[in-house]
C-alpha positions, 0 to 999 in steps of 0.5 A: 243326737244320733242318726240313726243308733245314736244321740250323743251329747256330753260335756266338761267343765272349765270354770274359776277356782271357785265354782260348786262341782257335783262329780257322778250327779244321780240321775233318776232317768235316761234316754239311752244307758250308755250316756254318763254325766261325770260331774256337773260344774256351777261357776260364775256364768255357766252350769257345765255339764261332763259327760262321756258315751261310748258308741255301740256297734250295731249289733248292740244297737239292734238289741237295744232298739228291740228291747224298748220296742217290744211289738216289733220284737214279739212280730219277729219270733212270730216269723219262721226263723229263716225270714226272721233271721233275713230280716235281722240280718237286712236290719244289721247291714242297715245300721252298718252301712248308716252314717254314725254320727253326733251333735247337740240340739241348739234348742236344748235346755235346763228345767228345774222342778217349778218349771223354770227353764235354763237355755243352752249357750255353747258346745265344745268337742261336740258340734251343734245342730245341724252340723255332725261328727263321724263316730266310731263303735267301740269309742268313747267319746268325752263332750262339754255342754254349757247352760245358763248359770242355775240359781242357788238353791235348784238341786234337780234338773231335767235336761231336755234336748227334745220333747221326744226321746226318738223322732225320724231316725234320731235318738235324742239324749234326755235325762230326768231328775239330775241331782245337782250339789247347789245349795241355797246357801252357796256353800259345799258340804257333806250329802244332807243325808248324812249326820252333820253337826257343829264343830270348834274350828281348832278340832281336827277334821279327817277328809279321805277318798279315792282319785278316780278315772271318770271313764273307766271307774279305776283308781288314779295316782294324783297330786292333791294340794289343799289351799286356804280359803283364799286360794293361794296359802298352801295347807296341806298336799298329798301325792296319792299311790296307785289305789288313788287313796287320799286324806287329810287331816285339817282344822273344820274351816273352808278349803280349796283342792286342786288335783292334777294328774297325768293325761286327765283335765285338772280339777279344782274344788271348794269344799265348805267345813267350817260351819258344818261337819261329819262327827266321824269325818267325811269320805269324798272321791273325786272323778277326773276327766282323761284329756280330750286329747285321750289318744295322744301322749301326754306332752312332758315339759322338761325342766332342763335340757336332760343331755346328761345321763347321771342324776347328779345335780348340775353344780351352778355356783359354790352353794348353787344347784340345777336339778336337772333330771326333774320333770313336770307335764306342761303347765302341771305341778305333779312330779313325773316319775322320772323325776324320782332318781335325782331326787332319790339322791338328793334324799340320800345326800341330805341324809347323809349331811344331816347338818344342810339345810336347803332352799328349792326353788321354782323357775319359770319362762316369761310366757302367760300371767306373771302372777300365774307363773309365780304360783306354778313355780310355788307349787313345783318347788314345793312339791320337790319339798314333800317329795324329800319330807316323804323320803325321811328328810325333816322339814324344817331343813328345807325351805322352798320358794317360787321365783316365777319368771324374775330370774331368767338365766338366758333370754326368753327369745326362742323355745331353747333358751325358754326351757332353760329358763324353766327349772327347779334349783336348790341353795345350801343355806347351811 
């Protein structure tokens, strides 16, 4: 809630790999139109909710307080415009001069449509009742809320966090009618709205949409990896343009995606096809969330230290190579741009040695989960890989390998010799 203008509460998500994601819910009401639920994120404890608000001036504050309060505005065109205009403007000096702030009611909850009701747990980027957060006009602010965990099967929600939709100079944020993507039956599919029928599982199934800025509603360039029921077998990937357009073309069986761009939160997502299906396919676009951090840069690890200037990859043993100009975000699989110049060569090398065949692989330093670190290393060198295919380079010249934090070139004592641990080399075979 917000004194004053504004009740502010918003949440995000982070939950296991497998978890029912309802991205941009509908929502049949609310209390105030400048709230946005970007996704809603079922997992094995909690129902989170991702939202984001932008705090109005006061101004637009004072408008928005006239519209829903109809008498008071109709008394003031009564006034003579010089008192009408006096009293506009005490009004305005009131809600500037007033502290903005937000929080989150501790009493709030979940209700579904037979009555059953869901207590809120915990809050994170936004405080809880009665402490509040300063808030400035012209910002967005991005929050995450948890709930009790919904029962599959609860595909409407309201979300209460009063009876009252303003109390004593509070507005507080309720919404009605909330869709949530929670079957009874667990698994994720296409809108029931949509013709679905039974498919052979060898049938190509076409799965296409767009990346999306959850904030501002503009396309995004991402990664998109597809793996295997099980999580970890990679499918299929794709690294989308700037029009966020992605698509895949897969036997109808269950997935799991991860997508991971630049400055905005991770997601990922299972996505049932293996019982159910579109005859024509299925378009879904996938919103993601800027970093709470939004206004700082996005911290880049680099793989190498990159003293050199050329692109040339650093030659480590006769048939040995570093790739010492590729670049990844802290934790992340994505390729940065940077990246692209050596790689770029390589291509061209390849090309012109049609006779090699390589082996990339991923490197780590011994921070975190070994298991964790082994896949991160997967992933990247695997996405070297694609990057080369896309270049014109045949797949089947280039193998690729994760090799996590099993093969340290130097000690895992200090933050130096980590990074040099943390790279990307290739291996001629042939």
């Amino acid at each position: 809630m917000k004194k004053v203008l504004f009740f502010m509460l918003a949440f995000t998500a982070f939950g296991p790999a497998f978890s029912q994601i309802t991205p941009n819910p509908k929502v049949a009401r609310k209390s105030a139109d400048y709230v946005f639920i970007n996704k809603i994120e079922i997992t094995d404890q909690y129902t989170i909710l991702s939202m984001q608000a932008v705090i109005r001036s006061a101004k637009e504050s004072l408008k928005d307080f006239l519209d829903k309060n109809p008498k008071q505005k109709q008394g003031l065109q009564m006034l003579d415009p010089a008192m009408r205009d006096m009293i506009l403007k005490g009004m305005m000096g009131e809600l500037q001069g007033g502290e903005n702030t937000i929080s989150f009611q501790p009493g709030a909850y979940l209700k579904s449509k037979d009555g059953r009701k869901f207590k809120f747990i915990k809050a994170t980027d936004i405080p809880v009742a009665p402490e509040r957060k300063n808030v400035e006009a012209g910002k967005k602010y991005f929050f995450k809320v948890y709930f009790e965990k919904l029962p599959k099967g609860v595909t409407t929600v309201d979300l209460i966090e009063n009876s009252t939709d303003t109390s004593d100079g509070f507005v507080f944020w309720n919404f009605q009618g909330i869709s949530v993507n929670n079957p009874a039956n667990g698994i994720s599919r296409p809108e029931e709205s949509e013709p679905l029928a039974y498919k052979n599982d060898t049938e190509e199934f076409k799965l296409s949409g767009k990346v999306i800025d959850a904030a501002t509603n503009k396309p995004v360039p991402a990664r998109i990896i597809c793996y295997a029921e099980d999580g970890t077998t990679i499918v299929d990937s794709v690294i989308t343009s700037k029009s966020g357009y992605y698509e895949f073309l897969l036997p109808a069986q269950n997935y799991v995606y991860k997508i991971t761009s630049p400055g905005y939160d991770a997601m990922e997502e299972v996505l049932g096809l293996k019982n159910f299906k579109n005859k024509q396919g299925f378009e879904r676009d996938i919103f993601l969330e800027p970093k709470a951090s939004e206004s700082e840069e996005v911290k880049k690890e680099e793989i190498l230290t990159p003293e050199e200037e050329t692109v040339e990859p650093e030659k480590i043993e006769e048939n040995k190579f570093r790739l010492n100009k590729v670049y990844f975000n802290i934790g992340e699989a994505v390729i940065l741009e940077e990246s692209f110049p050596q790689l770029d060569d390589l291509a061209d090398h390849l090309k012109e040695n049609p006779e090699l065949r390589i082996r990339i692989e991923g490197h780590t330093d011994n921070q975190g989960d070994p298991a964790l670190n082994k896949k991160l290393s997967m992933e990247r060198a695997y996405n070297v890989r694609e990057y080369l295919i896309k270049e014109g380079i045949a797949g089947k010249r280039i193998e690729f390998k994760g090799m996590g934090d099993t093969k340290p070139v130097s000690p895992n004592d200090t933050e130096e010799n980590r990074k040099k641990n943390r790279r990307v080399e290739y291996t001629i075979l042939e």
